[in-house]
N, C-alpha and C positions, 0 to 999 in steps of 0.2 A: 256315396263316399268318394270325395276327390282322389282321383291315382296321383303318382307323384309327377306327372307331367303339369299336370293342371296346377300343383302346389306351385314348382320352377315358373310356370309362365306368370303365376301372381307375384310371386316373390320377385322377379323381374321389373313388372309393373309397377309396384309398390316402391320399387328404390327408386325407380326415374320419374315417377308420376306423384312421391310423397317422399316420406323420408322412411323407407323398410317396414317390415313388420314383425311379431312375433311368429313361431309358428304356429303357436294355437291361434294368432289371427288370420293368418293363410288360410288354413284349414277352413274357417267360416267364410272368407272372403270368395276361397273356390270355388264350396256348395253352393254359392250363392249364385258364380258364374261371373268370366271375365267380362262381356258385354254389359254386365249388368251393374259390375263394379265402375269399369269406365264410366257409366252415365254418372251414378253415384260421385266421383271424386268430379266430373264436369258439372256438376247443381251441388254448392257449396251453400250458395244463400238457404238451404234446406239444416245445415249444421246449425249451432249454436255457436256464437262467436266466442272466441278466446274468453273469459271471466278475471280481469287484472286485478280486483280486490285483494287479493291475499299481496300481491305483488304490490299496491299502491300502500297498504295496508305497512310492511314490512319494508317497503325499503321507498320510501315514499321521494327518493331523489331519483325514481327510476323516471317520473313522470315530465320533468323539465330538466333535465339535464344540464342545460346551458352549457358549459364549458366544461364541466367536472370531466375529466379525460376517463373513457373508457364505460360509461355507466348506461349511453344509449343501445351495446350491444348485448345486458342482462335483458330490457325490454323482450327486444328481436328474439335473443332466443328461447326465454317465455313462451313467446306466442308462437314460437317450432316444435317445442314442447309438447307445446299442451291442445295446440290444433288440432278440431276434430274435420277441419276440411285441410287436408295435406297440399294438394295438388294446388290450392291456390296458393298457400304459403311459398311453396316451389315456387310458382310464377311472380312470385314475390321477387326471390333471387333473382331470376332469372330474368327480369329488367333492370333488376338493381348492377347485376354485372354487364348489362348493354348503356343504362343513363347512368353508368358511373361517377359517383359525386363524394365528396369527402369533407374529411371534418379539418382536414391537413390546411384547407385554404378557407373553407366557409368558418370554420373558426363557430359552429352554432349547433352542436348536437340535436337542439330541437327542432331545427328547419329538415335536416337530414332524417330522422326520424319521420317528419310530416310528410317527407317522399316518399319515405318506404310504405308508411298507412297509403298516400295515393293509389304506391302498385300495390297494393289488396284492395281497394276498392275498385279499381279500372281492370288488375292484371288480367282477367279473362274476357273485356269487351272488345272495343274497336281498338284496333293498333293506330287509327288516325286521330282518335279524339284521345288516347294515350299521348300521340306526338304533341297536341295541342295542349295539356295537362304540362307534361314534361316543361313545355318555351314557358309555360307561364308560373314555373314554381319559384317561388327564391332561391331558394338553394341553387339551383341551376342555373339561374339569371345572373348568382354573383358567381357562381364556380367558373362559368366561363365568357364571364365579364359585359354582359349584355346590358347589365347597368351601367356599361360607360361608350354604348352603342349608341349615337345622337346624330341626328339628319344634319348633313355635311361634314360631318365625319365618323362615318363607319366602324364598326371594331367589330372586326371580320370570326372573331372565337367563335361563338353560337354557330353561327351559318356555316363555317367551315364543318366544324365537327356533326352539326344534325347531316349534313349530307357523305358526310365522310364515315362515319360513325356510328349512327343514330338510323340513318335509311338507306342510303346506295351504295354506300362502297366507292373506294378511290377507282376513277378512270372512267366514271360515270356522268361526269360535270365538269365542265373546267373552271379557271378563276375568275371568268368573267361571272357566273354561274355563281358562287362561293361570294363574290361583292354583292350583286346584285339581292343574292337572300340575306343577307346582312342588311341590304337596305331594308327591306321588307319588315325586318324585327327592331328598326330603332323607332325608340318609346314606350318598349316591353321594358318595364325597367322593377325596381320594388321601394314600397315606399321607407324613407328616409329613416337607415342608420340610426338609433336614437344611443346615446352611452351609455355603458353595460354599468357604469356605479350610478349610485350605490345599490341596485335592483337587481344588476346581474342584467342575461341578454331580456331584451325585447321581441316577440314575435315578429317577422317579418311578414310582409302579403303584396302580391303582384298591384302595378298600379301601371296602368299604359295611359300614356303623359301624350295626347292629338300634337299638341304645340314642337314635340321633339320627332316627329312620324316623320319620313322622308314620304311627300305624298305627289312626287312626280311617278313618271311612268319608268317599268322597272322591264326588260327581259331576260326570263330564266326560264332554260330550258325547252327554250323554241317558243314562250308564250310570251303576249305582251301584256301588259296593262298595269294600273294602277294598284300594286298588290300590297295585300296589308299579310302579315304572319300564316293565317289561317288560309289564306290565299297561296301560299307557298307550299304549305305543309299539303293541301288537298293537290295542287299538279305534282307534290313529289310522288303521295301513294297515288297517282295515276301510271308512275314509269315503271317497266318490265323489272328495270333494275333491284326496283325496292322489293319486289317479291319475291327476287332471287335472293336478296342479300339478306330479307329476316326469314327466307325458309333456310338457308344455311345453320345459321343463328339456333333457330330449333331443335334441326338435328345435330349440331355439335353440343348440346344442353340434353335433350333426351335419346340421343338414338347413339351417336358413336363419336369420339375425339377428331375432329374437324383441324386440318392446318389453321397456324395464328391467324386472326383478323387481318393483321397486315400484309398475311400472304394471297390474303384470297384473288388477287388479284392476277396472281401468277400460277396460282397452282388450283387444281381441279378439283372440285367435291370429290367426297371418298366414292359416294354413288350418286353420280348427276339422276339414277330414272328418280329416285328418293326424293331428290331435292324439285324434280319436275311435279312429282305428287302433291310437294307442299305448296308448290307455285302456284299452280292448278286450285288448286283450295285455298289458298289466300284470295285469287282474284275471284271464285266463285262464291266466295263468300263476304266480299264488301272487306279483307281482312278481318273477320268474327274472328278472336282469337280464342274461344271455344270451341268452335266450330272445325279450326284449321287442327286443333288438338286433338276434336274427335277423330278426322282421317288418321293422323300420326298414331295412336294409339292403338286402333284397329290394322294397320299397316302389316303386312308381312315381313318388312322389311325392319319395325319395331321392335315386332314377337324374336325374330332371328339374330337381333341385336344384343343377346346376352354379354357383362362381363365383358365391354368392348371400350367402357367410358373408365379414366380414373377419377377416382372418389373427389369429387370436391373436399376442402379442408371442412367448410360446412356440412355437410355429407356425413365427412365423418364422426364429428361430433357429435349431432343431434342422432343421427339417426341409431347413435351408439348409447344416446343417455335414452330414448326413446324403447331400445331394443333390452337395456337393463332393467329399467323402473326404476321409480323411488325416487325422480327426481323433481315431478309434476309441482311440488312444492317448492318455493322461493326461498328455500335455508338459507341463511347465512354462506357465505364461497360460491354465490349466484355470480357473480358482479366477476370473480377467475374464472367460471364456465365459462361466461359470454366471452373471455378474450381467449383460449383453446383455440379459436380459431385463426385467429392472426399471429399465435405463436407455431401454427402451422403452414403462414403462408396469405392466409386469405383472411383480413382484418376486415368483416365486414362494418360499413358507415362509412368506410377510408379507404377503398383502391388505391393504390399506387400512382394512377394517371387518368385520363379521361378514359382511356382505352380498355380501362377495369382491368381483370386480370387474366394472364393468361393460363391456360387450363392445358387436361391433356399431362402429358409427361412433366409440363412443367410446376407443375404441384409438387414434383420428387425431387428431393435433393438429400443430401445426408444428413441436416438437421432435421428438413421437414418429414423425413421418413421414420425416425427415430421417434419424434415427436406424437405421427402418428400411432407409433404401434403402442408406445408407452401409455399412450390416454385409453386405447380401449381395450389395451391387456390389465390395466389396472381396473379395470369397471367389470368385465366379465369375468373376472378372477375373483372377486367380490361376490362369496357365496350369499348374502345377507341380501341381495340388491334380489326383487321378485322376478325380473325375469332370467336372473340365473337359477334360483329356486325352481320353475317352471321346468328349466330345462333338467337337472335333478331331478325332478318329480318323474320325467318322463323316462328318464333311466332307469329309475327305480324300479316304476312298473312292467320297465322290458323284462327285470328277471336278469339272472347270469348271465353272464354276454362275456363271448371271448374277446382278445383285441381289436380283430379287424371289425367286429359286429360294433364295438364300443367308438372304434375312429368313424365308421359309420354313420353311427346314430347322431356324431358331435359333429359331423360336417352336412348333414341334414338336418340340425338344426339350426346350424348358422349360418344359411344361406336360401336351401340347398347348393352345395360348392360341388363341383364337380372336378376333382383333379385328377391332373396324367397321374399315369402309374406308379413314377419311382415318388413322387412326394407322398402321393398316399400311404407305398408303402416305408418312408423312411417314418411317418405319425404310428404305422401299427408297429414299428422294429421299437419305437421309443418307447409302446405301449405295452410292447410283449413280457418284457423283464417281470413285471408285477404279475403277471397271469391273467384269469377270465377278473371281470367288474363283478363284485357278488358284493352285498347289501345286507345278510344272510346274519350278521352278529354286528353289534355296534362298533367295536373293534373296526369288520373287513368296510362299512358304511362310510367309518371316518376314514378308512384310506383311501375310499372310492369320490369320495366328497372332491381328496384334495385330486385325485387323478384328473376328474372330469375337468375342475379348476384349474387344473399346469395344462392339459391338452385343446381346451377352449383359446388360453393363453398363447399355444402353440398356434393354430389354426389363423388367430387376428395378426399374427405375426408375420405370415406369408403372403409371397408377393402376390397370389390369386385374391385374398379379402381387399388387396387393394381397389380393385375393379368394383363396377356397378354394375 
């Protein structure tokens, strides 16, 4: 039987590595054991993939979107939903907010969509042949203008930001460096725009056009030669820098809130030995980005990182419709789920900038704070939803329980949360008025119903559930 150590270090795992769990999932995940779970969530191709029938079936504009504003993000969080491999969905995100691309300029939900399918298929391989996926998507090729990149004249966007962005980090390259890869990517272009009437959008698809290739001799980065795109990208993941700048990347995504992107320059990792570990395992492993996951996860430095990250806006949605139930189905107000997220801040398909967003404290403001507590105070308050039931059930079976036993058992099962003293004790001073939780006549049931209901309510309210 797992002590409640082993439950806290899954429940840990399980926010950063997937999106939460229930605690009767905890409990099996335990027994099972932490090493044994990591391998598990690293061999996803063993899952069964998402099943979108019900989803194509029921709202059948889910599948081409085109333009229809707002409908590419019901898909997305579908397949968050209802994923039985977590951890790749995560790494889903989790390049979606490094090649940040949007619908604000691509103007094409179904291109932006067909990237995010790429990072599920690529998200756990080579981060190099990810970099080579990324230059040749459309989406990407119009977001930052590389369709009007042509030999003899340059259009420096791509190459700026893959180096800026995408691999090294500013201070890493200079502008001679920044031209020169830009040479390198003219003739990555997609083929021709067709009009959206009367059919609505057309697919786009990369088309690399010889006659528009700058195919003089190019130097970048101390190398000389004749370099075509792929030629770029392979001496970029040779430089130190790039292993430093996507192991930063990693641990401000699963381990702890990392300074802005734009400070990294100036300011220092939270734990340079951390980021040495991940560096270390990028270059030993070719960049395998399952591989550099395995170290990260096994890490001490992981395990010890409880409660250090704040929730993504995605985070807290799914992991909140995830942790209720009853949603796995595509009802009707699928299409308002999918935007919860960007009325918190974080619109996923449409970043704000190339830069994607910034994370960390800046998730919190006094809308987006409001916003969050109001979506998952009204879902876990929601006695009807099965995994509120679940957690009732296990009340039930404790038997009478005084207040602090009752604030107890509601803050181990929503997390395990572990709070200072005086918040815990101002949940049992709120709990005491009523007396012990008894079950005992239907009468004391239904007032036990509604207690459990207002103090769960209580719990997602506070600035601790904020954290991962």
């Amino acid at each position: 039987m797992p002590n409640k150590e082993d439950i806290a270090l899954m429940a840990h795992l399980m926010r950063r590595a997937g999106f939460g769990a229930t605690y009767d999932e905890l409990e099996i995940l335990a027994e099972r054991g932490y090493d044994a779970t990591v391998e598990e969530l690293l061999q996803p191709e063993v899952q069964e993939p998402v099943d979108r029938y019900d989803l194509l079936r029921y709202h059948p504009w889910s599948w081409k979107p085109g333009t229809i504003q707002g409908t590419g993000h019901a898909t997305w969080l579908f397949d968050m939903v209802n994923t039985r491999a977590p951890l790749l969905e995560k790494m889903t995100v989790f390049w979606h907010g490094i090649f940040a691309t949007g619908v604000s300029k691509v103007d094409h939900w179904d291109e932006i969509v067909d990237m995010v399918d790429m990072f599920r298929d690529k998200g756990l391989g080579s981060y190099k042949e990810m970099l080579i996926e990324v230059a040749k998507s459309p989406a990407m090729l119009y977001w930052l203008d590389n369709n009007e990149n042509h030999a003899g004249a340059p259009n420096e966007n791509w190459g700026r930001e893959l180096l800026e962005l995408f691999s090294m980090g500013v201070g890493n390259y200079t502008e001679k460096d920044v031209y020169e890869c830009s040479r390198a990517f003219t003739g990555w272009t997609i083929t021709p725009k067709l009009p959206r009437f009367p059919m609505g959008r057309f697919d786009w698809s990369f088309e690399y056009r010889e006659e528009d290739h700058d195919g003089d001799e190019k130097s970048f980065l101390g190398n000389r030669g004749n370099f075509n795109g792929e030629d770029i990208i392979d001496i970029i993941c040779r430089q130190p820098a790039t292993a430093r700048f996507m192991a930063r990347h990693l641990y401000n995504f699963f381990v702890a809130d990392e300074a802005q992107v734009p400070a990294w320059q100036t300011v220092p990792p939270r734990d340079p030995e951390a980021i040495q570990v991940l560096v270390d395992a990028f270059v030993a492993n070719d960049y395998d980005m399952r591989e550099v996951l395995r170290v990260l996860f096994n890490s001490d430095f992981f395990k010890e990182a409880r409660f250090s990250r704040i929730k993504s806006p995605v985070e807290v949605v799914v992991n909140t419709l995830r942790f209720v139930g009853g949603h796995e189905f595509p009802a009707p107000g699928i299409g308002n789920l999918g935007r919860q997220t960007g009325y918190m801040g974080q619109e996923v398909l449409n970043p704000p900038s190339v830069e994607g967003w910034h994370t960390g404290r800046e998730w919190i403001n006094s809308g987006s704070l409001m916003r969050r507590i109001n979506f998952v105070a009204d879902l876990v308050g929601d006695v009807n939803l099965p995994g509120v039931q679940a957690i009732l059930g296990r009340l039930r079976g404790a038997g009478e329980m005084p207040p602090d036993g009752f604030v107890d058992m509601c803050l181990e099962q929503m997390g395990p949360l572990d709070l200072d003293t005086q918040t815990r004790q101002e949940l049992i001073d709120h709990a005491a008025p009523d007396g012990n939780l008894s079950w005992d006549t239907p009468t004391q049931a239904d007032l036990s119903t509604q207690r459990v209901s207002e103090m769960l309510q209580l719990i997602v309210s506070l600035r601790d559930f904020q954290y991962a």
